[in-house]
Each structure stands twice: as C-alpha cells, then as structure tokens.
C-alpha positions in Angstrom: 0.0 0.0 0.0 2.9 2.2 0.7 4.5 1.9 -2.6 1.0 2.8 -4.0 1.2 6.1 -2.3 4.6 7.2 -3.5 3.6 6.2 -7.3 0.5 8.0 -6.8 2.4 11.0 -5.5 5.6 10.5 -7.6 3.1 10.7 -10.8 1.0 13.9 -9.0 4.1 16.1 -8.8 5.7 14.9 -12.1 2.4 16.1 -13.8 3.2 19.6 -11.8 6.5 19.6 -13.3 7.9 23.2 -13.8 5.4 23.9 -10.4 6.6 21.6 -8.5 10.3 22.5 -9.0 9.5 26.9 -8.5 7.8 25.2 -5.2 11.5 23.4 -4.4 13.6 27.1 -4.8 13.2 27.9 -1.2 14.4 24.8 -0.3 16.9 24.9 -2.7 18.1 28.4 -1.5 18.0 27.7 2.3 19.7 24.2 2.3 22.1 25.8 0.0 23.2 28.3 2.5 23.4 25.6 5.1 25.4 23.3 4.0 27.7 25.9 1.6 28.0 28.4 4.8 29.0 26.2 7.1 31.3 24.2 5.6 33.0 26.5 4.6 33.2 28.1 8.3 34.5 24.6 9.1 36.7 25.1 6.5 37.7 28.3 7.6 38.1 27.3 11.1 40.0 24.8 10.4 42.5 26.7 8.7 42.9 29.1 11.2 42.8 26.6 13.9 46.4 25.3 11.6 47.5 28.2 11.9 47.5 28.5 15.6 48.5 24.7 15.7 51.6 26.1 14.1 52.6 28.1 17.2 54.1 26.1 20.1 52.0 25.0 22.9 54.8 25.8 25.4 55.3 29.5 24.1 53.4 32.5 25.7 52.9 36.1 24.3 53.1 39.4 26.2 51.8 42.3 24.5 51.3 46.2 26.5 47.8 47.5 25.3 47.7 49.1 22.2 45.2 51.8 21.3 44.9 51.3 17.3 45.7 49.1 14.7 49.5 48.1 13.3 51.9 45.7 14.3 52.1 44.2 17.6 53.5 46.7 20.1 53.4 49.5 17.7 50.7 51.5 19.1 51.3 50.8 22.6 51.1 53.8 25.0 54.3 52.2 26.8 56.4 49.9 25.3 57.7 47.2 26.6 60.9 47.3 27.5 64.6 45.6 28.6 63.2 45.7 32.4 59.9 43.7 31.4 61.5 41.3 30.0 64.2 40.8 32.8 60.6 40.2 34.5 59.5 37.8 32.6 63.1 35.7 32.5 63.2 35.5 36.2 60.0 34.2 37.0 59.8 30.6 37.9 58.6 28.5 35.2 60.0 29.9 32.7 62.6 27.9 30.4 63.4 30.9 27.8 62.3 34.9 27.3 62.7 36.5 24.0 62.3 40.3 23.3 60.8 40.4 19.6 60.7 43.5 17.2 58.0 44.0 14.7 57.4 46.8 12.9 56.2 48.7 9.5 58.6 50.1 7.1 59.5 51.0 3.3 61.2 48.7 1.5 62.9 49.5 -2.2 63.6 47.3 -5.1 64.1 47.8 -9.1 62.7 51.6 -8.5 59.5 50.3 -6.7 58.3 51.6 -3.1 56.6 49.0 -0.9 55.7 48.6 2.5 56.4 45.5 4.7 56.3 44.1 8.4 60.3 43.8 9.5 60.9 41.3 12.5 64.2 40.7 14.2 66.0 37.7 14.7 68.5 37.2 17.8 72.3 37.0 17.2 72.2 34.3 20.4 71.8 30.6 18.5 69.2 29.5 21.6 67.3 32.1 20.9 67.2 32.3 17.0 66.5 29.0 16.6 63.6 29.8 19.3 62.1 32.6 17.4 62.2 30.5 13.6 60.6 27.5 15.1 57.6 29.8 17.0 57.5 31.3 13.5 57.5 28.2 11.7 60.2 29.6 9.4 61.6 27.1 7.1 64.2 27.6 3.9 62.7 27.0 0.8 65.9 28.9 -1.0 69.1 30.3 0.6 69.9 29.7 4.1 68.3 31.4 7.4 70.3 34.4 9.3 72.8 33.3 11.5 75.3 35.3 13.9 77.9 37.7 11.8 74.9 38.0 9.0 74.9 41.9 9.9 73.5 43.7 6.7 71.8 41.0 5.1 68.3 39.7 5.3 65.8 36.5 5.0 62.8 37.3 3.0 59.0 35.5 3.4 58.0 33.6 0.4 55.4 36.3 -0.5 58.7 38.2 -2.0 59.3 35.5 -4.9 56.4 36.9 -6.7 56.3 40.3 -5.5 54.4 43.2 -7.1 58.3 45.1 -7.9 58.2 44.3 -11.8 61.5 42.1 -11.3 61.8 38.8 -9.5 64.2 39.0 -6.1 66.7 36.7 -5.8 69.4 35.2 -3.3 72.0 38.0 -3.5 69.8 40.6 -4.8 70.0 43.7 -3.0 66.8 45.6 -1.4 66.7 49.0 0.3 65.2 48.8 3.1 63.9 52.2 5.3 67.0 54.0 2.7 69.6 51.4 3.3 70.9 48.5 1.4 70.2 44.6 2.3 71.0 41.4 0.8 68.9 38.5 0.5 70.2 35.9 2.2 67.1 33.1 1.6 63.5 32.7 1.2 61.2 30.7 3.7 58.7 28.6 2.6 55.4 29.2 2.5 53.0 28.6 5.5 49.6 28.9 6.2 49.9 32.3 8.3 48.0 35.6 6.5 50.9 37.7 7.0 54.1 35.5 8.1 54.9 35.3 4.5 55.2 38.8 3.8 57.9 39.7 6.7 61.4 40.3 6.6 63.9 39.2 8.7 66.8 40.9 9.9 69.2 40.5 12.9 68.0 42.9 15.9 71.3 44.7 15.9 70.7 46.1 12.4 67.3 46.3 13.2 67.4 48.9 16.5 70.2 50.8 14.6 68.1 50.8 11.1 65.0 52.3 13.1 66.8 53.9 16.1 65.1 51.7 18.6 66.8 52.1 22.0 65.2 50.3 25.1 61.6 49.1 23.2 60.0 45.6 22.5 57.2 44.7 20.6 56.6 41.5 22.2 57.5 39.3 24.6 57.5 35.5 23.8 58.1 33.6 27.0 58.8 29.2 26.4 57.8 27.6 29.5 59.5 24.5 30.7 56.2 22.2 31.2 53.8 23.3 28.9 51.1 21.8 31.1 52.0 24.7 33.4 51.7 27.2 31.0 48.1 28.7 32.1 49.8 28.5 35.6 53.4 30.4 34.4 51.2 33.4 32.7 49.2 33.9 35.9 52.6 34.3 38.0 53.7 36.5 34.7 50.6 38.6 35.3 51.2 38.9 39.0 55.0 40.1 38.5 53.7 42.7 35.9 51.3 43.8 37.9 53.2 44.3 41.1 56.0 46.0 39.4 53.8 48.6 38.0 51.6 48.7 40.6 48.0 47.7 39.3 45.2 46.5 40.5 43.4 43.5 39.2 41.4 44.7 36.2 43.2 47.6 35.8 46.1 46.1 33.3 47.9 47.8 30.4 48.9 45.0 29.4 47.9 41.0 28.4 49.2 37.9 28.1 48.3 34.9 25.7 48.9 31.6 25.2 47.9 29.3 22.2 44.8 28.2 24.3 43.7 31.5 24.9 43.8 32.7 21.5 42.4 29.3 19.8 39.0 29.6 22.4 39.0 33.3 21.4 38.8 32.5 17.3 36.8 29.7 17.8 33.8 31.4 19.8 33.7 33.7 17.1 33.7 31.5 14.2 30.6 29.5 15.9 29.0 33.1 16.6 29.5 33.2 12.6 28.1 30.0 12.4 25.6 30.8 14.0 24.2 33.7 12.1 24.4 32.3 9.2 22.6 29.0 10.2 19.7 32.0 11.2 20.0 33.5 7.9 19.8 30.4 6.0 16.9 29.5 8.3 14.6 32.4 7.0 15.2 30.7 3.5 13.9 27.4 5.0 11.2 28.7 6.5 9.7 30.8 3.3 10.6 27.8 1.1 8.0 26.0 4.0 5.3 28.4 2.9 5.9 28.0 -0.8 5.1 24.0 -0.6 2.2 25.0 2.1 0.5 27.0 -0.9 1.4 24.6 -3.3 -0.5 22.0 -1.1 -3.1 24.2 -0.7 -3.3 24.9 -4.6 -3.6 21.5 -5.2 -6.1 20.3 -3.2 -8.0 23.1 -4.8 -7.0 21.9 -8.8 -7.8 18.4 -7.4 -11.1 18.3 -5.7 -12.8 16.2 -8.0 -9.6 14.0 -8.3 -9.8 13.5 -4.2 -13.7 13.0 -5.0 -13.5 10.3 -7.0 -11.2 8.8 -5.0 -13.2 8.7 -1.9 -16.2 7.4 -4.1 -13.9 4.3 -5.0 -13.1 3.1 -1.4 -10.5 5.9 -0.3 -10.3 6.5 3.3 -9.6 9.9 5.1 -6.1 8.3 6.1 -5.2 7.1 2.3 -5.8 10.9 1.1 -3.8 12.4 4.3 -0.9 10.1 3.1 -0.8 10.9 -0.4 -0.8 14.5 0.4 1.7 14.5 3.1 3.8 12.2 1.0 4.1 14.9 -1.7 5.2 17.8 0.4 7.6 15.6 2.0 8.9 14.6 -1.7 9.2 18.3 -2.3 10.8 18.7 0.3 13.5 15.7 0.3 14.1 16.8 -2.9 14.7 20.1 -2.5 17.1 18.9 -0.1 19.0 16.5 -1.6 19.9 19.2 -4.4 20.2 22.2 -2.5 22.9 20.0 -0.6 24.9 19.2 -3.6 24.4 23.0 -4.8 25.7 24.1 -1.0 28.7 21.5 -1.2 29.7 22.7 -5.4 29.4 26.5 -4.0 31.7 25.7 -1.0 34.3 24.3 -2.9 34.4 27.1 -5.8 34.7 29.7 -3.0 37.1 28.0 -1.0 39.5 27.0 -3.6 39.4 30.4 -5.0 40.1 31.9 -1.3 42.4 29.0 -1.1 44.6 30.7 -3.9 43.9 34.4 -3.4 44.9 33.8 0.0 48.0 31.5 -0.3 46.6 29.4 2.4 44.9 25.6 3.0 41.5 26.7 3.1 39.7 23.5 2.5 35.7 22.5 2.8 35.2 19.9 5.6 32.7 17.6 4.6 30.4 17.0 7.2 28.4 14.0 6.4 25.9 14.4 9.6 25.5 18.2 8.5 24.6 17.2 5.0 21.9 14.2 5.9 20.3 16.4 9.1 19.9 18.9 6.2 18.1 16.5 4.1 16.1 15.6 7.0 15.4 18.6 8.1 14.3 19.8 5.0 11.8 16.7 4.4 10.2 17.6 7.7 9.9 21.0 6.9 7.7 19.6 3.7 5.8 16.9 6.1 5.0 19.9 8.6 4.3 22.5 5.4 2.3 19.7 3.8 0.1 18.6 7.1 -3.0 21.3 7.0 -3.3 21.1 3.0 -3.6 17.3 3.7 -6.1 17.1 6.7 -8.1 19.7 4.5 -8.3 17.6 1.5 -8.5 13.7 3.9 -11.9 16.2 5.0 -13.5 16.6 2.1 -16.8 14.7 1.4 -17.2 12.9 -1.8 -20.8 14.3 -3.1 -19.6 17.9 -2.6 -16.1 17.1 -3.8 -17.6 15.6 -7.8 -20.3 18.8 -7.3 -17.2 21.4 -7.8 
C-alpha cells in the first residue's frame, strides 16, 4: 500500500513539473546556504585553527595594550621594555624569554616603493632557533640568518612573486627604510595571512636601522612544562602587575597563550556559524510556505480527483498520506539538491580563497550536517504539507464531484 502512495504522488508532482520545481527554490536556496556556509566556516576554522597549531603549545605572548591598529607593540602607549623582559626571565617556570621586534617600514627594489612588516631575529643561537621554530620559518631557498649576517636579510616567500616588476633573488640587494640589504634566503610558505610577507633581519641592524633604544614589541616567554603554561602566565601577570603597581582589572597589558587565542577564534567563528545557520533558516522557513501554498493549490485543482477517490473506497487516512507524501517529496528533494548546490558552492569559494589567500582553506565535509539537512528539509515539507492534507482527507465525496 505504501508503494501505491509514493507512485501515486511520484506521478501527481511529475504532472506539476515546472510547479513543483518553482515550489523546491526555497528549499533549494536555504539548504544551499546551510550546508555551503557552514562548511566553509568549518573550513575556515580549520585553517585558522592550523594556523595556531603552528605556534608552540609551550610558548606565551606578552603584549602592552595598544590603542589602534598596526603591528604588535606599535601603538602601545608604553612599550615594553629591557626591564619587562628581565621580568618575565626570572619568573619561575619559565625555560626561555625572547624580546621580539615587529614593525612597519619602506622597502625599495628595481625603482618600486613597498611597505612591509620587518621582525628581528637574535644574534644568540638558543634564541634564534627559538624565534624560527615559534615562527614556523623554514628555507625553501638560501639559508636562514645566523650570527655575523649583519647587513643581510631572509625574506617571506610572498617576495618570490612580489608586485616590484622584477623577480628578487638570493643575493639581490633591497633598500630597506634607505639602506641596502642582501637576500640571504627565502622561507617557505606557510599557512599564516601575514608571516609570508615579513622580513627578517638580525635585531642589531634592526634597533640601529630604526633607532630603537630600550623598546619591544613583544615578549614571547617558552615555558619549561607546557602543562603549566596557564599557571606560568598567571605568576607573569602577578610580576607585571606588582612592578607597575596595578590593580586587578586595571592592566595595560595582556598575556596569551595558544589556548587562549584558539578559544578566542573559535567562539567567534561559531557566533559566525551561528548567524548564518539563522539566515539560512529564513530561507527554509519561506521555502515551507511556498510548498504550504502549493499543497493548498492542489487540493484546490484536485477536488474532484480526491472525489473520485473517496467514491472508489479511499479513506480519510489514504488521502492524508498521499498528500503529506508529496510535500515531504518536495521537500527531500529540494534537499538533496540544495545540498549538492551548498557543497559545489563551497568548494568554488574555497579554492578560490584558497589561492587568493596562499593558504589551506579547504571545505570539511560533514556527512551528519549534510543528511540532518536533508532531514530537516523533508520535515519541513511533512509539517508545510500537514493542514493542506487534513483539508483535503476532509472533504466529502458528493460535494467534492459537485465542484
């Protein structure tokens, strides 16, 4: 009896044709949007959540507040300074403390002005090899700065294909804030927005090229368990604190670690997420009316259809059933495509992201999301389909052939 059912309304919305699939475009649009939106935020999330996985888990940042946007420490009211991080080496926990310049500056090559993040590298092997493994540096060309390699720099891989109308090479000479640098080596590319566009010099040259005196951008702190590392940047706080004499809530400055910053990202990608799954809700829902009013037309085109019907031997029950069987087609349908449409959108935007963005910005499949979006969507047919139904299973057979 079943199988009659689904013929019966197989053939009813078949004869509806171009109807039946206007009726389908809500669902079309709003399962679209679910499954392309948040796949891609999983996507995006994911990337960014390699990104952080990049950093060390036993490495901490200090940064003093800044009041605008620029590089880290660039802004800051105070810097930090030679005394802070004498702080920050003493305290107990602590393996290794790192002062770390970063900042914004004009760099020439082949008659062609650009502006790029600088960072320092320390002279002291412990702590050079310190800073290029938090960075995730790696050579893809050339060799890495070492001690003695005053003068000379180590480019990002974002500077093999820059915008100066001739390609940079080991050796080539750039002219950095008006004086002249060679190229010592290119990293390779990683997944970080701007880690590929930074050039590395030793912090000698770097404090004499900008006339820095007793500054640092950042801190970075290694502690030596890093399942004590929530624990080392409460003591870090307290020291900071103390020394400048602040209450609790009052500082002017913060700490991070790679916990910290990951739970930061990641509330505000599922805020995102969220939004859009509200957005792409209001598409469900009117895509709910559209097959309500189709039902509704229906029942209206087919009175003396459900007439006949009822003259024959139909029950109440049998017509309910067909009905509700067709807006749950047109609903499962419009599922089933609007996930393939979601999932073909998600990967065209993410691999053109992917590429614009030199990064591994992937879709992540998510077979649950994808069949709870089918269901979904066939309930929200069965539920848009149920009052059309129950007002046709109504309908008495005399007055039904009468119309």
């Amino acid at each position: 009896m079943i199988f009659d059912y689904f013929a019966l309304a197989l053939g009813n919305l078949k004869h509806r044709g171009v109807r039946s699939w206007l009726t389908m475009l809500g669902i079309f649009i709003g399962i679209a949007a679910v499954v392309s939106l948040i796949s891609l935020g999983q996507g995006l999330q994911a990337a960014v959540v390699g990104q952080f996985g990049a950093l060390s888990v036993d490495t901490l940042t200090i940064n003093n507040a800044d009041t605008g946007f620029g590089p880290p420490g660039s802004t800051a009211v105070v810097p930090l300074q030679e005394h802070d991080l004498e702080i920050v080496e003493n305290t107990r926990g602590v393996k290794l403390a790192v002062g770390r310049l970063i900042k914004f500056t004009t760099v020439e090559y082949n008659d062609v002005i650009s502006y790029n993040y600088i960072g320092d590298v320390p002279e002291n092997r412990e702590k050079r090899d310190f800073v290029y493994n938090s960075a995730s540096v790696k050579v893809d060309e050339g060799q890495l700065l070492e001690e003695g390699d005053s003068g000379k720099v180590f480019l990002g891989s974002d500077f093999k294909d820059g915008d100066f109308g001739k390609e940079i090479r080991v050796g080539s000479r750039l002219k950095i804030n008006g004086e002249q640098f060679e190229v010592v080596g290119f990293a390779k590319s990683t997944s970080s927005f701007t880690g590929n566009n930074v050039i590395f010099m030793l912090t000698d040259d770097m404090k004499r090229l900008l006339e820095i005196n007793d500054e640092w951008s950042i801190i970075e702190a290694q502690v030596e368990n890093k399942d004590e590392i929530e624990e080392v940047a409460m003591k870090i706080e307290d020291e900071f604190r103390q020394d400048r004499d602040l209450d609790l809530g009052e500082e002017d400055f913060s700490i991070q670690t790679p916990t910290q910053s990951l739970e930061g990202v990641n509330n505000i990608l599922n805020i995102i997420n969220l939004i859009v799954s509200g957005i792409a809700a209001i598409s469900l829902f009117v895509g709910g009316l559209g097959i309500m009013n189709t039902m509704y037309t229906s029942v209206l085109e087919r009175t003396k259809e459900i007439g006949v019907m009822k003259a024959i031997g139909a029950k109440n029950s049998d017509v309910l059933m067909i009905f509700l069987i067709e807006a749950g087609l047109l609903g499962l349908v419009g599922g089933v495509v609007g996930a393939l449409m979601g999932l073909g959108l998600a990967m065209g935007v993410a691999s053109i992201a992917g590429n614009a963005l030199g990064i591994d910005f992937g879709v992540r499949i998510s077979y649950p999301l994808i069949f709870g979006a089918i269901a979904f969507s066939f309930f929200i047919g069965v539920g848009s389909g149920i009052l059309p139904a129950m007002q046709a299973s109504k309908l008495k057979p005399v007055e039904a052939l009468r119309s």
